[in-house]
C-alpha positions in Angstrom: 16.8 -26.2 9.3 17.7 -24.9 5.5 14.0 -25.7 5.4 13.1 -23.2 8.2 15.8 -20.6 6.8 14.2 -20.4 3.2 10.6 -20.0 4.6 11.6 -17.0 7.2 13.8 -15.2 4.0 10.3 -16.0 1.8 8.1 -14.5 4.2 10.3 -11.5 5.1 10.2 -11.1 0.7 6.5 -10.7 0.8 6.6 -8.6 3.7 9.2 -6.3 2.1 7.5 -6.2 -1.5 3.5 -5.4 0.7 5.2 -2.8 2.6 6.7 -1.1 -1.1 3.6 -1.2 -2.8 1.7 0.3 0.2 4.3 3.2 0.6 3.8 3.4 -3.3 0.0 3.8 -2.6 0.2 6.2 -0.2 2.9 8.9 -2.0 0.6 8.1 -4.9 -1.7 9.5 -3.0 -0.1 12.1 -1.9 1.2 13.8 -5.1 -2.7 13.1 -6.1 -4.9 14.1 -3.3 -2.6 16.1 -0.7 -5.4 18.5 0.6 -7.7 15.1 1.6 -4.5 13.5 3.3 -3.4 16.5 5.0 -7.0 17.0 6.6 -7.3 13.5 7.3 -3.8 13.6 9.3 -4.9 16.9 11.2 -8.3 15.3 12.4 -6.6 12.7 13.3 -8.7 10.2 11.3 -6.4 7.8 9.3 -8.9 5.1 8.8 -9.7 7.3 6.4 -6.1 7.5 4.4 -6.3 3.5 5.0 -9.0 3.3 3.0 -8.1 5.5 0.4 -5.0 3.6 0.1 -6.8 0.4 -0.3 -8.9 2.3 -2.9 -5.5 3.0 -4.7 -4.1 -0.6 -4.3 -8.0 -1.6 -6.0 -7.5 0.8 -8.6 -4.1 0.0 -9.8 -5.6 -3.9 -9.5 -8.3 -3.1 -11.8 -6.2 -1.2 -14.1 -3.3 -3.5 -14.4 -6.1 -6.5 -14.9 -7.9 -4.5 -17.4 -4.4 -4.1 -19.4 -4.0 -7.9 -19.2 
């Protein structure tokens, strides 16, 4: 059971610390590039502002491997 306990509280970590960077991303984003997220929300298109959060999350990758 202790077992079960520490995987759930492991998995609900990771979920927490994806769901902080991606909100990171996206005001990122938004202090950056407001006018492309504002037209994206009022076309309703937000596979668009998914991908240009993943092309935040692949920039700060790239920058944050190109420090190391």
């Amino acid at each position: 059971m202790a077992t079960l306990t520490r995987t759930a509280l492991q998995l609900n970590a990771a979920v927490g610390i994806a769901c902080v960077v991606a909100a990171g991303a996206l005001m990122s984003l938004m202090l950056s590039a407001p006018e492309r997220i504002a037209a994206a929300v009022a076309k309703d298109d937000y596979g668009s502002i998914a991908a240009a959060v993943g092309s935040e999350l692949l920039r700060w990758l790239h920058a944050l491997v190109h420090f190391l």
